[in-house]
C-alpha positions as CSV (number, residue, x, y, z in Angstrom):
1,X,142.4,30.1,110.3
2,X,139.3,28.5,108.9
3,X,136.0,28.8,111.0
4,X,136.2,24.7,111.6
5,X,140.0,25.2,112.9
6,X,138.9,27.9,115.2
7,X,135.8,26.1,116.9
8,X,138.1,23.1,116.9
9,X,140.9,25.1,119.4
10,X,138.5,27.0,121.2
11,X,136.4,23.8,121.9
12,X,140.3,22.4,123.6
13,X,141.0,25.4,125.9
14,X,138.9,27.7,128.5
15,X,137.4,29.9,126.1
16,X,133.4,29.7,125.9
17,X,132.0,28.3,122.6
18,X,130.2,31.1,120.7
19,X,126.6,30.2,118.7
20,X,128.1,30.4,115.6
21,X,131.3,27.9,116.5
22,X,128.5,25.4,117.7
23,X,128.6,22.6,114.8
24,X,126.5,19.8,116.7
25,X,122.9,18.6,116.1
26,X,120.5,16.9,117.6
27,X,122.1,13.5,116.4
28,X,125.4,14.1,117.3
29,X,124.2,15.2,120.4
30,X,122.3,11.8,121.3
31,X,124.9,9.9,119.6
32,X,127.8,11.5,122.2
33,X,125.1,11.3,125.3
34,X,124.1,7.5,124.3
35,X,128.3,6.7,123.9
36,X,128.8,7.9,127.1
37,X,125.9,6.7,128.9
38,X,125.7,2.6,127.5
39,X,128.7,1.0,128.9
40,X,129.6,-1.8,130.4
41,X,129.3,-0.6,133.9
42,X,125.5,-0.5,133.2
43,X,125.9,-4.1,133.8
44,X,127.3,-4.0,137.0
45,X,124.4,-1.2,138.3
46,X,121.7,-3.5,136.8
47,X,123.5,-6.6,139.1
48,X,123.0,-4.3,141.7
49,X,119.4,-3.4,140.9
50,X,119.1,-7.5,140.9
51,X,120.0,-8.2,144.6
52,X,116.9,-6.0,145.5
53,X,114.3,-6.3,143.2
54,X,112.7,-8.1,140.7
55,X,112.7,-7.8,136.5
56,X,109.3,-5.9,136.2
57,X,109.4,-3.6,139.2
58,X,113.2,-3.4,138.9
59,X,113.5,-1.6,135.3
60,X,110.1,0.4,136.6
61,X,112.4,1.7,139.5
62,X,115.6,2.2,138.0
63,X,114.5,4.2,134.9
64,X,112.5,6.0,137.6
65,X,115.5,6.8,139.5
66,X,117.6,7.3,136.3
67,X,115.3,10.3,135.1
68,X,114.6,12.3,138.3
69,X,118.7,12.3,138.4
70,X,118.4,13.7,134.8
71,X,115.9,16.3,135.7
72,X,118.2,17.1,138.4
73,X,121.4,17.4,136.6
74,X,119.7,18.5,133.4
75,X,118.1,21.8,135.1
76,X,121.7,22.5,136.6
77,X,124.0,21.8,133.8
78,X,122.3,22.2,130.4
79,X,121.5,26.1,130.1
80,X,124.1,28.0,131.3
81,X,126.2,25.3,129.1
82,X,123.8,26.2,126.2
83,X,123.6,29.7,126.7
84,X,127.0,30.3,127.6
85,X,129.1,28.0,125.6
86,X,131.0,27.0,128.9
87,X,131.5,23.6,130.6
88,X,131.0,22.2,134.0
89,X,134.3,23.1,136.1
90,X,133.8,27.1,135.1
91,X,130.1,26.8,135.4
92,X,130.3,26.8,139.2
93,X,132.4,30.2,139.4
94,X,129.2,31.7,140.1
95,X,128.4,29.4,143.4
96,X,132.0,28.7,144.3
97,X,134.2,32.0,143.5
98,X,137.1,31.9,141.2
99,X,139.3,30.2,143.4
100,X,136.4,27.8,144.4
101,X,135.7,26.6,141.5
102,X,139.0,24.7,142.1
103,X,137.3,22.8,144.2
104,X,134.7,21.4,141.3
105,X,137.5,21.1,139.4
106,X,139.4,18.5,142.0
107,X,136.2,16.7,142.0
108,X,135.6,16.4,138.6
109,X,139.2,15.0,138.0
110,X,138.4,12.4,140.8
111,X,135.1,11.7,139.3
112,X,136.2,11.4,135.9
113,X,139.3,9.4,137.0
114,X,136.7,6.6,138.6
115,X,134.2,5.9,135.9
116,X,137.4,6.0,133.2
117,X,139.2,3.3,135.7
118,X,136.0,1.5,136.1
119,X,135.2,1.3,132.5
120,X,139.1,0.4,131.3
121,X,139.1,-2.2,134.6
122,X,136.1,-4.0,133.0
123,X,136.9,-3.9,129.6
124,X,140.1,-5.7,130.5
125,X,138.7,-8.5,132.7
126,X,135.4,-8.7,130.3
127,X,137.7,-8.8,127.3
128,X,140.3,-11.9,129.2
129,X,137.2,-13.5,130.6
130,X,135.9,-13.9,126.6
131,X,139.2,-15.0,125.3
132,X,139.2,-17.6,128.3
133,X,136.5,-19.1,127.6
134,X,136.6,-19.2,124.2
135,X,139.8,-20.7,124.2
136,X,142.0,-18.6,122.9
137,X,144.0,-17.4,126.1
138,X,144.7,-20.1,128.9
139,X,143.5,-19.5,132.5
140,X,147.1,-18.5,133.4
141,X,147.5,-15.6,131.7
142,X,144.0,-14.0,132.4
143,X,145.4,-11.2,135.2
144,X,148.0,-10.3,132.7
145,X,145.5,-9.6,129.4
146,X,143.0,-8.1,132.3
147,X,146.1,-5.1,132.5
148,X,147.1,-5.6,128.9
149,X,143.5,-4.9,127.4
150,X,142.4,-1.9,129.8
151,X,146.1,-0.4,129.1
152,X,145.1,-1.2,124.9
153,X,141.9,0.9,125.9
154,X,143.6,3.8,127.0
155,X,146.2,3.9,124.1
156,X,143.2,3.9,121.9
157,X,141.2,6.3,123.5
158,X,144.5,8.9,123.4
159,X,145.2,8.3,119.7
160,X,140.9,8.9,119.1
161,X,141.8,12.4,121.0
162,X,145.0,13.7,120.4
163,X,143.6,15.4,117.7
164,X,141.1,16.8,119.5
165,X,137.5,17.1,120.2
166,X,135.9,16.8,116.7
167,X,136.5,12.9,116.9
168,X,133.5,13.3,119.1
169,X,131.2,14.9,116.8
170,X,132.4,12.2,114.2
171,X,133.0,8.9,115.8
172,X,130.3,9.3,118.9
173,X,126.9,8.6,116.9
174,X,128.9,5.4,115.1
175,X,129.5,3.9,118.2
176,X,126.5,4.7,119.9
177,X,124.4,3.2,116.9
178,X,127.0,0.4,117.1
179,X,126.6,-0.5,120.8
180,X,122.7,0.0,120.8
181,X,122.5,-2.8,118.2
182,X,124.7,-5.2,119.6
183,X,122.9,-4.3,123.1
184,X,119.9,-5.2,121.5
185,X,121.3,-8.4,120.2
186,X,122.3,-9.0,123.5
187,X,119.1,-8.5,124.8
188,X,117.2,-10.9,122.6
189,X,119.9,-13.6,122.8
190,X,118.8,-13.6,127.2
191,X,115.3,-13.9,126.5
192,X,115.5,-16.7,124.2
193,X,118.3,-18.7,125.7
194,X,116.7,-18.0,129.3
195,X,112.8,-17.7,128.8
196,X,110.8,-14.0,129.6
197,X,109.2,-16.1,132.2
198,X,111.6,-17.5,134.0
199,X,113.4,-13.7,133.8
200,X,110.4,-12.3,135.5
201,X,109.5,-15.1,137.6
202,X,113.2,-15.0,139.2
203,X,113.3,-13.6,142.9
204,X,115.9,-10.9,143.8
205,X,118.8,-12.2,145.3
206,X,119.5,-10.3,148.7
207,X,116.4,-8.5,149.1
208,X,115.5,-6.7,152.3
209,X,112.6,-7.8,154.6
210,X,111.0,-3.9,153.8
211,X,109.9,-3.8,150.2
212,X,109.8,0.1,150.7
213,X,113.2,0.3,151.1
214,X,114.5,-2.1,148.4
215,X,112.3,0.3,145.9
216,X,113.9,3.2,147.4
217,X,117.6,1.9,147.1
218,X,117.0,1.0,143.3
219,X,115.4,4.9,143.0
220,X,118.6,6.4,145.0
221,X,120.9,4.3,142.4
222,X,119.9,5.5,139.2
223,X,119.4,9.1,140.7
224,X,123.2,9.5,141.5
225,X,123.7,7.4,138.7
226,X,122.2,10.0,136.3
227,X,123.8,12.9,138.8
228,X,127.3,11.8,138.5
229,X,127.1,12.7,134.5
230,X,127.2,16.6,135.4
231,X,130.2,16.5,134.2
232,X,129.5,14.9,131.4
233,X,126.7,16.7,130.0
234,X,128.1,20.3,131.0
235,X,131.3,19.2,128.4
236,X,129.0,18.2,125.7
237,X,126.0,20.4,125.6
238,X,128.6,23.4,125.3
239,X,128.8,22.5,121.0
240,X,125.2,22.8,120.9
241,X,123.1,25.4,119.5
242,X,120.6,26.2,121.8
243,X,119.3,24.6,125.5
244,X,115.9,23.4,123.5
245,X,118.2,21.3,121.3
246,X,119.7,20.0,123.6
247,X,117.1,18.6,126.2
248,X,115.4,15.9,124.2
249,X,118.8,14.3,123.0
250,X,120.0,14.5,126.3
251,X,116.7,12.8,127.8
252,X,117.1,9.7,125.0
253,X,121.0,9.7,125.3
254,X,121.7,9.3,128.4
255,X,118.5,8.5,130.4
256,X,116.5,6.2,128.0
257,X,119.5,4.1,126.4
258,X,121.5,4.0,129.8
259,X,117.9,2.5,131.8
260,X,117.8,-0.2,128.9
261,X,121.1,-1.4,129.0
262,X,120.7,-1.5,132.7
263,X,117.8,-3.5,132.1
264,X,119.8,-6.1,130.6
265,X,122.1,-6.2,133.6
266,X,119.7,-6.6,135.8
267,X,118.3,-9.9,133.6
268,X,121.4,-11.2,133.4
269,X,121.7,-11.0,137.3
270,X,118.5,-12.9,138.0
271,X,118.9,-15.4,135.1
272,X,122.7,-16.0,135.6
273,X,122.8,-15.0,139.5
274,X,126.7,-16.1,139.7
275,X,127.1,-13.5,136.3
276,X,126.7,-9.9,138.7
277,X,124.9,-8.7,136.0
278,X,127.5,-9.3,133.0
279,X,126.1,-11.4,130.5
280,X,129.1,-11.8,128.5
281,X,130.4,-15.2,129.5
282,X,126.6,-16.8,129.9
283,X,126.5,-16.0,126.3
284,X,129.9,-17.5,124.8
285,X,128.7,-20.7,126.8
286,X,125.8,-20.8,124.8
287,X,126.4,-19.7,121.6
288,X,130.3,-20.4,121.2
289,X,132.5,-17.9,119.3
290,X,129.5,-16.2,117.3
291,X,127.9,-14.8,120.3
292,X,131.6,-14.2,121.6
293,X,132.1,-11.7,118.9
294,X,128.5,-10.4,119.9
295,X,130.0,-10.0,123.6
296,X,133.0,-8.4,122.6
297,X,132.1,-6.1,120.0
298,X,129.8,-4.1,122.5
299,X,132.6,-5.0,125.5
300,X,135.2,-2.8,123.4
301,X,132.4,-0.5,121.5
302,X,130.8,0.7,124.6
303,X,133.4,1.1,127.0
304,X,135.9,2.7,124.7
305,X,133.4,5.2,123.5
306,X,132.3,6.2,127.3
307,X,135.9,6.5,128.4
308,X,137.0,9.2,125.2
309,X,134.0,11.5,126.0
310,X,134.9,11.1,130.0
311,X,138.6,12.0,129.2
312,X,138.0,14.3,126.9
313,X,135.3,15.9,129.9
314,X,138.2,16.0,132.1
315,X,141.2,17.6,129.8
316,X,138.7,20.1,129.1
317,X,138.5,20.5,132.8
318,X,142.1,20.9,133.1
319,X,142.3,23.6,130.5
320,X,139.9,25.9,132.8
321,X,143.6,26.3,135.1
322,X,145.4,29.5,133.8
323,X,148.6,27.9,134.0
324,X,147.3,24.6,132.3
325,X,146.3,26.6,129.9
326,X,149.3,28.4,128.9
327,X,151.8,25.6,129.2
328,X,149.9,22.6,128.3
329,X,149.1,21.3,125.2
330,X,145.5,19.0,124.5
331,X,147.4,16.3,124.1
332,X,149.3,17.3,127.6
333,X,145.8,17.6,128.9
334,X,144.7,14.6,127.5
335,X,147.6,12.3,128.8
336,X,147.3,14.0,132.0
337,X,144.0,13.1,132.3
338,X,144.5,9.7,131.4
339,X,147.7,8.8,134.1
340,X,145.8,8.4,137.1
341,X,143.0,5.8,135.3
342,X,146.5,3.8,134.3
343,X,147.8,3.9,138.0
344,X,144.0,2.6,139.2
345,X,144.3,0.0,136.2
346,X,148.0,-1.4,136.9
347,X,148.1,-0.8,140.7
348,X,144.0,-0.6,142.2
349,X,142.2,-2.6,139.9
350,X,140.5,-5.0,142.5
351,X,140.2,-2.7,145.7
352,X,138.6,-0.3,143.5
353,X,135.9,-2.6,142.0
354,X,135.4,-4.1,145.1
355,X,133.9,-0.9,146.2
356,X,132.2,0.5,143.3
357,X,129.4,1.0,145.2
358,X,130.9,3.4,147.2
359,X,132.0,5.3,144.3
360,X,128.6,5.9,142.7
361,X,127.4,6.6,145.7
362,X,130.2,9.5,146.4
363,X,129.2,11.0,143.2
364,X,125.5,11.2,144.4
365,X,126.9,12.9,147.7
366,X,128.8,15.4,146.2
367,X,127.3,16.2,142.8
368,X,124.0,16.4,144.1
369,X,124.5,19.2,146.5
370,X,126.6,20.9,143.6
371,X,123.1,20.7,141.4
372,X,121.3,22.2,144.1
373,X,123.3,24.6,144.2
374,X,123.8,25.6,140.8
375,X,119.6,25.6,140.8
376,X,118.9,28.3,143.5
377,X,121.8,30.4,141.7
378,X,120.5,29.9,137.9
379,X,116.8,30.1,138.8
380,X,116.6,31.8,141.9
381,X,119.7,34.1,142.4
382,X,120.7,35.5,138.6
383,X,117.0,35.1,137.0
384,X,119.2,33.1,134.4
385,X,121.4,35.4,133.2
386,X,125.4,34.8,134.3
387,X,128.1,37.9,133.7
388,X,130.6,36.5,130.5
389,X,133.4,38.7,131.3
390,X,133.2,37.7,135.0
391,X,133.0,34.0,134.4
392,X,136.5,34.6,132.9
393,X,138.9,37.0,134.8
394,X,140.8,35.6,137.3
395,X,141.6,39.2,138.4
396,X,140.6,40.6,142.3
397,X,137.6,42.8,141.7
398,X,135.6,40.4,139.0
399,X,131.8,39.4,139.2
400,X,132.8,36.3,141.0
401,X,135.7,37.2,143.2
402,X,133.6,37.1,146.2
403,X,135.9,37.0,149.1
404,X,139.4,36.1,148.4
405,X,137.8,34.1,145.3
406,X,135.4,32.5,147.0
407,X,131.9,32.2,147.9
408,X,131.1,31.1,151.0
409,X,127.6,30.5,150.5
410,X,128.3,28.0,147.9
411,X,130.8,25.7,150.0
412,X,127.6,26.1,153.1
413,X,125.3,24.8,150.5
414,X,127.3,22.1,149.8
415,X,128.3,21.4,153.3
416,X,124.5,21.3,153.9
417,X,123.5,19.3,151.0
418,X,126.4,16.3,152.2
419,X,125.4,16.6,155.4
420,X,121.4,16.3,154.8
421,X,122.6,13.0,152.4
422,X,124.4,11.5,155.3
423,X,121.5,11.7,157.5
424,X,119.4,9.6,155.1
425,X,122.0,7.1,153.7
426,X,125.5,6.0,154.9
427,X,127.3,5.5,150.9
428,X,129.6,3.4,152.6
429,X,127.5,0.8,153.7
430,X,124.5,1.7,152.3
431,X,122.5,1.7,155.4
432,X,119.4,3.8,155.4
433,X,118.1,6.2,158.1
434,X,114.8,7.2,158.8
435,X,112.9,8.9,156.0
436,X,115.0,7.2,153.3
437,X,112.1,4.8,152.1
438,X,110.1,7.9,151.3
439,X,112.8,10.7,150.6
440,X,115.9,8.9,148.8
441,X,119.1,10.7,150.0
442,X,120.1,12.1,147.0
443,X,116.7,14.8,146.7
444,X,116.9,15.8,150.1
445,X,120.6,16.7,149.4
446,X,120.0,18.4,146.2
447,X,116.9,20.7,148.1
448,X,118.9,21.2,151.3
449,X,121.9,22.6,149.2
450,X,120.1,24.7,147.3
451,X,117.9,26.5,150.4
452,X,120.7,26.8,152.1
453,X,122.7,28.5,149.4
454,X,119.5,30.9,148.8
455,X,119.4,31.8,152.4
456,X,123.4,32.4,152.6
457,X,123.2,34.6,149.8
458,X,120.6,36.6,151.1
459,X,122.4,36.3,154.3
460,X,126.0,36.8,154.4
461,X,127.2,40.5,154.7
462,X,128.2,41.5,150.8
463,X,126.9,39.0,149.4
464,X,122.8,40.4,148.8
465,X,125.4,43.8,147.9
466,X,127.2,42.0,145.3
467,X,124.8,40.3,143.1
468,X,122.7,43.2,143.2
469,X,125.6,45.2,141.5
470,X,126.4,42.8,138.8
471,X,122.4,42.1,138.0
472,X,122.5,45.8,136.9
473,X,125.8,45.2,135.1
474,X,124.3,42.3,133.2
475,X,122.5,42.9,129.6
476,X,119.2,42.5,129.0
């Protein structure tokens, strides 16, 4: 089998990517981050930016917030990913125990199975909504293209990835070049159709009486925005070559080009209030068919790109089950992985939208803590160094069997970390506590996990034991 073949099958199952089965570069690397990162569900988190803030201080706060969630996830995710060739699901054995990690592997399928059904949900109603007023489809048949485009979507996105992950390294920097042009486009189409001034002079459109707090709520969005690409970033980094090739592609990928297409959401919001951010039908009104294409070129682009890395992240995550493993194929996996997004689509479309809010802010709930905990056990716990062998026996008696497979100083860090969240911001209704203005909820989370965890460790009867046994196990 040919050196390519092998990377290829190793990069579709459990095993860790070695250095020398690592084919991507820095472009390919940005390319894959930016794919996944500009979407169309930029627009809608840039609508949301819109109701509290204005233009300037807006994009000031949301790339704020976007890049301390990238230094968060980034510190978690990227080096043991790097150094380890492993992804996100069995990077948590260390924290969660064998059989815990079961439980980042749940939430990673739940993740993954939102942002794929929110991207596939909007390139169906986005992709109706151009036809319609453009024309070509009467108003009668727009719920029925809605399904029939976001079911297209995912038929596309299986045939890009039945094949497996290499379509990645090939196809990701196309479309990310792609969709940053035609986001661009977009961008200079607003501002001359609309006026910088009037952009800038436009008021937010539900703002709250405190100004503090409408700052912080912007900040708190873009960090779980950024945090809820874990996930993500664990699954990609993995065919890199080293952790300081990886950080500055990451940095542009996903945090630069995801705050700038944000940005344009949140013009479109306070130039087009009644658009929520999408610009897509303001600009067929003005500009007719031509600017239609414009619209729907980055419509199907973007959101077809973000949804084959975010499938791809969670058939990968399936793979890390023995049994999976064994008796499922990738294109199993990948079919699997795409079922519940078509149930969502066909069945949930509008109750899930409806509360898309909720779901970002679940990810910054959950993931957070996760981060935190992943910290205090890279930095603070292992001194950066993670046993191989252990992170793959699923035996009794392995580095990370803890008790019973599991660690229950990970799950208290966890618990903490939602817990200390909660305290600061209800996610359902997004109504902030004491301390929020100043704290966010998401950093308090992330810190309270990972203290707790520290303390647990040191703690819990076995535990201090145990890591001390497999530091001196661990190569130099």
């Amino acid at each position: 089998m040919s050196e390519s073949n092998t990377s290829s099958v190793i990069a579709e199952d459990s095993l860790p990517m070695l250095p020398g089965q690592r084919s991507w570069g820095p472009l390919a690397l940005f390319g894959n981050s930016a794919s996944a990162a500009v979407a169309t569900w930029c627009f809608i988190t840039g609508g949301y930016v819109g109701y509290w803030l204005p233009a300037g201080k807006g994009a000031i706060a949301i790339t704020a917030g976007t890049l301390l969630g990238l230094f968060i996830m980034v510190l978690a995710a990227v080096p043991a990913s790097t150094r380890y060739g492993i992804e996100a699901v069995r990077s948590t054995r260390p924290q969660l125990g064998v059989r815990g990690s079961n439980v980042a592997l749940v939430l990673v399928m739940l993740i993954m199975a939102g942002w794929n059904a929110v991207l596939t949900i909007f390139l169906g109603r986005a992709a109706a909504s151009a036809l319609v007023t453009m024309g070509f489809l009467g108003e009668g048949a727009r719920g029925a293209a809605e399904t029939g485009f976001g079911i297209l979507g995912c038929a596309v996105v299986y045939v890009l990835l039945r094949r497996g992950p290499d379509t990645l390294r090939n196809v990701g920097p196309a479309i990310a070049i792609s969709v940053i042009a035609l986001s661009a486009a977009i961008m200079v189409i607003l501002v001359a159709n609309v006026g910088l001034d009037a952009i800038f002079a436009a008021r937010p459109l539900e703002p709250y009486p405190s100004g503090g707090l409408n700052y912080a709520l912007v900040v708190e969005l873009g960090i779980a925005g950024a945090i809820a690409w874990w996930p993500y970033v664990g699954g990609l980094t993995r065919f890199s070559t080293s952790t300081r090739k990886s950080i500055v592609p990451v940095v542009l990928g996903l945090g630069v080009t995801m705050s700038l297409v944000i940005i344009i959401g949140l013009f479109a919001s306070l130039a087009v209030p009644e658009s929520g951010g999408d610009p897509t039908a303001f600009l067929i009104k003005i500009g007719g068919p031509v600017f239609g294409v414009v619209a729907l070129g980055f419509i199907i682009l973007a959101n077809v790109g973000t949804t084959m890395i975010g499938v791809y992240v969670c058939a990968l995550a399936l793979k890390q089950v023995p049994a999976v493993d064994r008796r499922v194929s990738w294109k199993g996996s990948t079919a699997l992985s795409i079922l519940p997004v078509l149930v969502i689509l066909v069945f949930f479309a509008t109750p899930f939208m409806d509360n898309y809010g909720t779901f970002l802010a679940f990810a910054g709930v959950t993931l957070g803590p996760v981060c935190g905990i992943q910290i205090a056990d890279y930095y603070f716990i292992r001194r950066q160094r993670l046993d191989v062998r252990g992170l793959f026996s699923d035996k009794p008696g392995g580095a990370y069997w803890y008790f019973g497979g599991f660690n229950p100083a990970g799950f208290i860090g966890v618990v903490v970390g939602v817990a200390a969240y909660l305290a600061f911001l209800d996610p359902v209704h997004f109504i902030a506590q004491a301390g929020f203005e100043f704290l966010t909820a998401s950093i308090p989370a992330t810190a309270a996990a990972g203290i707790a965890y520290w303390i647990a460790m040191r703690a819990i009867p076995g535990l201090r034991r145990h890591q001390n046994e497999q530091a001196l196990r661990q190569p130099a």
